[in-house]
C-alpha angles and dihedrals in degrees: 000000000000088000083050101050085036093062096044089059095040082055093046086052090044099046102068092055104051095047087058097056083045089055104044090042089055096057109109122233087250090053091049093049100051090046094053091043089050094052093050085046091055100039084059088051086049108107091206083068103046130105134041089272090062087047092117102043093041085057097040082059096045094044081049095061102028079066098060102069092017112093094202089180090059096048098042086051089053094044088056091051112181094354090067087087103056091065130108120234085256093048093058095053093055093046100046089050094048084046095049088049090046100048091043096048093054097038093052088040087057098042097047087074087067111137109181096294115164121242116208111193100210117175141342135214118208115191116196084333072280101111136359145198122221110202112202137169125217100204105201125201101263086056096252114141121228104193119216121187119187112210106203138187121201106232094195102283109032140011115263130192117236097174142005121217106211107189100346079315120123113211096211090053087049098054089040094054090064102027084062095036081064098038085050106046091030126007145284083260097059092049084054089049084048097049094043086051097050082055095046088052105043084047095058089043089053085054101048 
């Protein structure tokens, strides 16, 4: 009786657990996207966030939740194309934490500048439940339409996005374009120098 009663209990603790990773699993690419979309839109609404004064804290919100559907790792790794392999474990790491910085700081730098556009979610693709793309609309003002469109992979338990296409323009070939155009006419080093230098300096300008 005491095994029995044991188990029960043991269930009632498991169950909600595991409903919850059910839930969030089933949640389609589009789904995680809107939902990450929605909270940047209302973290920008928010008035605790407004004003120059609240700059730091408004960006340390947005880098929060752009970081929970951004696999920085993955799009680092694809930025650096075929000279991803020629690092070092070290070198990785260093990479992968200058490009986060990078990306986080544009893409919050970008989006700051929302004012009150409206976003339409429009469809979704879905290949061998493998990858994903994700086709939005940012609707301006003026009427005029930016398309975005999120490209996602499913790492075993959620949907994560690995590039953004602005305008029939993908964010990771872009990168790539330039990181190689460096490593080509100079070195892997001086890609790293450059990309120490564009932090150093977005840093000061955020201060002043």
């Amino acid at each position: 009786m005491k095994t029995r009663s044991f188990i029960f209990i043991l269930m009632l603790m498991v169950i909600p657990f595991i409903s919850f990773s059910l839930v969030f699993a089933q949640l389609s690419p589009k789904e995680q996207v809107k939902i990450t979309v929605d909270n940047v839109i209302s973290i920008l609404k928010n008035p605790k966030y407004k004003g120059k004064e609240k700059a730091n804290k408004r960006r340390e919100a947005l880098r929060t939740e752009i970081g929970k559907i951004f696999d920085f790792e993955e799009m680092a790794k694809r930025s650096l194309g075929v000279y991803w392999r020629e690092r070092t474990p070290h070198e990785r790491k260093e990479f992968v934490e200058l490009f986060k910085d990078l990306l986080e700081r544009s893409y919050s730098g970008k989006i700051e500048s929302y004012t009150d556009e409206k976003v339409l979610y429009l469809d979704e693709k879905i290949d061998n439940n493998q990858y994903a793309e994700v086709r939005t609309r940012i609707i301006t003002s003026d009427k005029k339409e930016i398309p975005i469109d999120y490209r996602l992979f499913f790492n075993g338990k959620e949907w994560k996005v690995y590039d953004v296409v602005i305008e029939g323009v993908s964010l990771v070939s872009n990168y790539r374009s330039q990181f190689n155009k460096i490593i080509r006419n100079h070195s892997y080093q001086e890609l790293i120098k450059r990309m120490k230098s564009k932090q150093i300096e977005e840093i000061t300008r955020e201060k002043a």
